[in-house]
N, C-alpha and C positions, 0 to 999 in steps of 0.2 A: 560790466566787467565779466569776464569768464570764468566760468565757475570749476572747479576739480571736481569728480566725483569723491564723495565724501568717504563712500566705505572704503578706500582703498586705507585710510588711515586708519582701518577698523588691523590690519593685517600688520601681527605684534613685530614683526622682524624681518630681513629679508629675504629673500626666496633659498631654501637651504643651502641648495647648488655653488650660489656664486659665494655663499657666506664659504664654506669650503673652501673654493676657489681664493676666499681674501685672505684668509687666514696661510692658506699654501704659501702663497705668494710671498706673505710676512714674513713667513719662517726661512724659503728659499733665497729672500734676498738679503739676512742675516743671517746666512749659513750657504753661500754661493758654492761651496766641496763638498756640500750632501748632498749624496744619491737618494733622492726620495721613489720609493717604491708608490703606486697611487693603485690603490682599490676599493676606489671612494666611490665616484660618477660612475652608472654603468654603462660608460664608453668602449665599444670593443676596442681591439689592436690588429686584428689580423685582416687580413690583405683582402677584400673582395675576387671573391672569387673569379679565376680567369674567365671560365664562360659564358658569366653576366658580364664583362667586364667586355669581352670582345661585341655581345652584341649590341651594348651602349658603346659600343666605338663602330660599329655598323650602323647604329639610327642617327650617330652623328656624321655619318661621312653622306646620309643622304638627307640632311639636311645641308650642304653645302652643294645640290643641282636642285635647281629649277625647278625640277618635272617630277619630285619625290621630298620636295620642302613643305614640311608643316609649323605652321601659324600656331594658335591657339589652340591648345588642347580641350577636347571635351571637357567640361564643368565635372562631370562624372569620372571620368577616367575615358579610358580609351579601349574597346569594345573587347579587342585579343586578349586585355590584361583580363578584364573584369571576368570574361571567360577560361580563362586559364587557371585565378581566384575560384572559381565558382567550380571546375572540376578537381583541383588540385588540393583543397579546402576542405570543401565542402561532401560534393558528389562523392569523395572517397572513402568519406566516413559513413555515407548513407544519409549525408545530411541533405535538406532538398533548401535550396537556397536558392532567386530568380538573380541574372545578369543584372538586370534593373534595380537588385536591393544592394546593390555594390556603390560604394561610392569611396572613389580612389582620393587619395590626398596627400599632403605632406607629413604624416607621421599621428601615431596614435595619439602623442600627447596632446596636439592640438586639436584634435579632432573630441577628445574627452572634455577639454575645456570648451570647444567653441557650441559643445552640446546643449549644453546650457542653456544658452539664446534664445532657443525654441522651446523654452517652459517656463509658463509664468512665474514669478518670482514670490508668489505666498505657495508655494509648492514645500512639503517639508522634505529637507535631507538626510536620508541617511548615509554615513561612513562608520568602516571599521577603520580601529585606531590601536596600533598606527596605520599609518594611508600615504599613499603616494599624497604629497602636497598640493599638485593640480588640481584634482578634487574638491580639495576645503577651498582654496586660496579662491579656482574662480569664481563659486560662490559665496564669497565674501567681496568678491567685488562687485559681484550682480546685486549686491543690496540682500540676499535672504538670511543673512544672521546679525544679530546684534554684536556688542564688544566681546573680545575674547577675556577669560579670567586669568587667573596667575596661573593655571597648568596651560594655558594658550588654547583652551576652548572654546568655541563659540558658542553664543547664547543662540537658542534657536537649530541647532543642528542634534540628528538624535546619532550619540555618536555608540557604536558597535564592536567594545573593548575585546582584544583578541591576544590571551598571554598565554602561556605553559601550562597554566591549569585547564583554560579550555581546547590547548592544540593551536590554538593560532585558528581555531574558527569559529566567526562570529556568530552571537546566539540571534535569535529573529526580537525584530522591535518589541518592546511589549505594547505599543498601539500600533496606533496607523501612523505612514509614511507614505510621501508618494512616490522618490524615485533615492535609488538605490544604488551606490556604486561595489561593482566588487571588482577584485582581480585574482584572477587565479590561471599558472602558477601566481603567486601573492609576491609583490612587491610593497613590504622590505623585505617580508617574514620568510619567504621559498617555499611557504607551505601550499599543497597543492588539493582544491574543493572534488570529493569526489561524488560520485554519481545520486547518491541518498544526501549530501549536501546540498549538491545545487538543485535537486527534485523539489525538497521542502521551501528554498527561495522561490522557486519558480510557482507553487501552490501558493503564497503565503501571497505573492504580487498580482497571481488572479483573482484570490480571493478581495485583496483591499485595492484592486486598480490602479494598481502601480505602476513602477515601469523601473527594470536595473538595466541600468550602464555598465555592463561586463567586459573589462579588460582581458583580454587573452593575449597581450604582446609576446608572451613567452611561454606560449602554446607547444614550440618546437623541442623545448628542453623537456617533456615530459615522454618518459620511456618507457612506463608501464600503459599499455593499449587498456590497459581495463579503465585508465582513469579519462572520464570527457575533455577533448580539448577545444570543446565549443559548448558552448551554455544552448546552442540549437541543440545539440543531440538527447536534453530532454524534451517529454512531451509538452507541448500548452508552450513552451519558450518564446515560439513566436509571436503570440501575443501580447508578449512584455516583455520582451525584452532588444536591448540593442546593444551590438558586440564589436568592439576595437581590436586593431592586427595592424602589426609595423612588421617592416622588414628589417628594421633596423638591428633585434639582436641576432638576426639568424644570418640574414645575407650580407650583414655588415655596413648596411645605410644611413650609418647614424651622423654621418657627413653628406650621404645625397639626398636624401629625406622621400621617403616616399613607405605608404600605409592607407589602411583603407578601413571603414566602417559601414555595416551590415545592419541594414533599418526595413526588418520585413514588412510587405504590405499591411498583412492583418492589423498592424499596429497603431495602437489609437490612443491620444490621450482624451480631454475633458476641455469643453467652453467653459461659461461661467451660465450660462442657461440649461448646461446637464447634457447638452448633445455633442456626441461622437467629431475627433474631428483628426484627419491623418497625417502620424509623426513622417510617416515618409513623404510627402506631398511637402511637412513642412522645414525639415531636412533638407532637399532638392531645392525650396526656394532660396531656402540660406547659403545655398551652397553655389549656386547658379549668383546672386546675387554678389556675396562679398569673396566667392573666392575663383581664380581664374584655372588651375587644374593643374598639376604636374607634367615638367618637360616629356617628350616625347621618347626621349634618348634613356630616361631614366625607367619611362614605363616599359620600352623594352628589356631594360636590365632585369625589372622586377620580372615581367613573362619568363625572360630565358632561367628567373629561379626556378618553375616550374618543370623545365624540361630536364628528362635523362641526368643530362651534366653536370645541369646547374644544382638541379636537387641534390646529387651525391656531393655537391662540394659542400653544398649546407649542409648534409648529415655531417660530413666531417667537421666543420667549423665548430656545431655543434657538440659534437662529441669532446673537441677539442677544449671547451672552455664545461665542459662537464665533467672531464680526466681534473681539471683543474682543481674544481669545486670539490672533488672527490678526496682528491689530496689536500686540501689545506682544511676539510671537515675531520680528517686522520690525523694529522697533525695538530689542531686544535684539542681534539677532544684528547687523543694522548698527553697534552699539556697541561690537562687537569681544567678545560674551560669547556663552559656544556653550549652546546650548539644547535642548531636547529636550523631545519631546510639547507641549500646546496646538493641535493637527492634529484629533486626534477625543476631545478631552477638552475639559474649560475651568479644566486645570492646567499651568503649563509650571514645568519641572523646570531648573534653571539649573545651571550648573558655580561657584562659587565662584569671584570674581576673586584673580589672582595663586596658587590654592592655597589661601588661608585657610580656618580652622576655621569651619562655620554658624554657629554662634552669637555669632562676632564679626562675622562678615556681618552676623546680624541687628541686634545692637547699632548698629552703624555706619549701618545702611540707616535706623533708626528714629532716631539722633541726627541722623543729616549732611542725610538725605533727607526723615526725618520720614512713611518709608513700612513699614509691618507685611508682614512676609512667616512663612515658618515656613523654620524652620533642618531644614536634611535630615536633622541627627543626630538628632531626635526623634522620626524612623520609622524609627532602626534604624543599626547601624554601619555599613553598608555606602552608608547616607545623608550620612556625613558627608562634607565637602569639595561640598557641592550643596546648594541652596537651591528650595524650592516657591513659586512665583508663584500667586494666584487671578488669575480674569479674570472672575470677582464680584462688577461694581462696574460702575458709571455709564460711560460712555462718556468724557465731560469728564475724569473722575477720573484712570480710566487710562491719558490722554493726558499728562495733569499730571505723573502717576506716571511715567511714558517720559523726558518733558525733565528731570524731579529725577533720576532714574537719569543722564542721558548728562550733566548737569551735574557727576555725581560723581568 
């Protein structure tokens, strides 16, 4: 008979997103004349930009001749992107990054989760908590933790509590770990790792042989130059480290899909005999083997972010949903609720009024205000008693959003 993989029942509840999602749903379809506001999912709204826009309608008009049709895209990506990544990126921060350690995809989440694969599974994990859920979730299904407890933790994971008292940044293991997730800017929290932060990760994973899986999806919303917007631009990084990038909140791809991850050569994990053996070698295999590589049409889109045009439209889009986050951190905190991050993110992290549990915030915020947000307990227990704001949304919206909030 065919068996299920067991850990997946190890995973207390369903994936937050869609829970969000059912609960919406419920309320929208006994209450069909409420305008619900959603700044829940961090889904953008605004329109991809015209000049990527025209030159995915350029790679798709020459996929319709003969003599300029492409097949199968490179495993890796396709050479103009990976280049254009690697100056646009990289080179401009002084970072030194090779073509070869680009590897283009369908979007950072997947690419965080499908990281996994290629490390052995008595490997111990660390996460800061709360945490994007991709994180915990796929390694609860790879088998490396046991059941989870009544604050929904998992046995076996070292997890890396991150509140008000310490800033929203996580203290380093008090042992050893072998691999390490962070995100910075930080999703839920907005809080953003700065240079003497991620220094002491970067020492701390030479010293014990580690290796962190650095999320940078929201690298673009960070406006002060003095803060890193690459875990490369400290020393020793490429030795341990490996670094995630979507297009999705900046160029607005979060319906075309397309992101890329950064697996330097130097980078090595561990056999079980003690000898050296290469993440990027084993990376590439995985990559060449179960995944086929992003349409051609879309990787021109992602290039044309890079040029002249296209960069200026993402600065603006950027800015645009950062005007956002700026406004409704003014308006919140005016309304007597303490806040944190929406500064160089386009997430602001809320304290829960009076104390209450998230997910009766959430209820109340969606019956009384008729506005979607996401309950903090669904990244983690250290999330609960805090609520995530998007700043994802129309301008109008989230001013509407503001006076149903101070009406509440």
């Amino acid at each position: 008979m065919a068996r299920i993989n067991e850990h997946y029942h190890k995973l207390a509840a369903g994936y937050l997103f869609p829970e969000i999602a059912r609960r919406t749903s419920a309320f929208t379809a006994a209450h069909p004349d409420a305008s619900v506001i959603r700044l829940g999912i961090g889904d953008v709204v605004k329109a991809i930009p015209r000049p990527i826009v025209d030159a995915m309608k350029e790679a798709m008009e020459e996929m319709g001749h003969d003599q300029s049709f492409e097949g199968y895209p490179p495993p890796f990506g396709q050479d103009f992107l990976r280049q254009a990544i690697v100056e646009g990126d990289y080179a401009s921060r002084g970072v030194e990054v090779d073509i070869e350690e680009i590897f283009v995809s369908d979007g950072s989440k997947c690419d965080s989760g499908n990281i996994q694969e290629i490390f052995g599974t008595d490997n111990t994990i660390a996460l800061t908590d709360p945490v994007y859920p991709v994180y915990c979730d796929s390694n609860v299904m790879a088998g490396r933790t046991g059941a989870a407890d009544d604050s929904g933790r998992y046995a076996g994971l070292a997890y890396l509590p991150c509140t008000a008292e310490n800033g929203f940044m996580p203290s380093l293991p008090e042992g050893h770990v072998d691999l390490i997730y962070l995100c910075s800017p930080n999703n839920p929290t907005g809080t953003v790792m700065d240079r003497d932060e991620l220094t002491k990760w970067v020492e701390y994973a030479r010293a014990e042989k580690a290796i962190i899986l650095f999320d940078a999806a929201y690298h673009a919303y960070i406006t002060d130059d003095t803060l890193p917007h690459s875990i490369f631009e400290i020393p020793g990084a490429r030795e341990v480290a490996i670094e995630f990038r979507s297009f999705s909140k900046n160029a607005g791809f979060t319906g075309i899909r397309c992101g890329f991850t950064v697996v330097p050569r130097e980078l090595q994990a561990y056999r079980a005999d003690g000898s050296t053996s290469s993440v990027h070698a084993a990376w590439s295999r995985r990559q060449s083997t179960k995944f086929n590589g992003v349409a051609y049409p879309v990787q021109r889109g992602a290039a044309a972010a890079y040029a002249p045009a296209g960069a200026a439209a993402i600065e603006e889009l950027v800015t645009y949903y950062l005007g956002n986050a700026a406004y409704m951190r003014e308006k919140l905190v005016g309304g007597g609720i303490e806040v944190f991050g929406g500064v160089h993110a386009p997430y602001l992290w809320l304290k829960t009024p009076a104390g209450g549990d998230s997910w009766t915030f959430f209820d109340d915020l969606l019956n009384k205000a008729h506005i979607v947000g996401t309950p903090g307990a669904g990244f983690g227990a250290a999330g609960e008693g805090y609520f995530r704001l998007s700043a994802f949304n129309h301008r109008e919206a989230v001013e509407e959003a503001m006076e149903r909030i101070a009406r509440l």
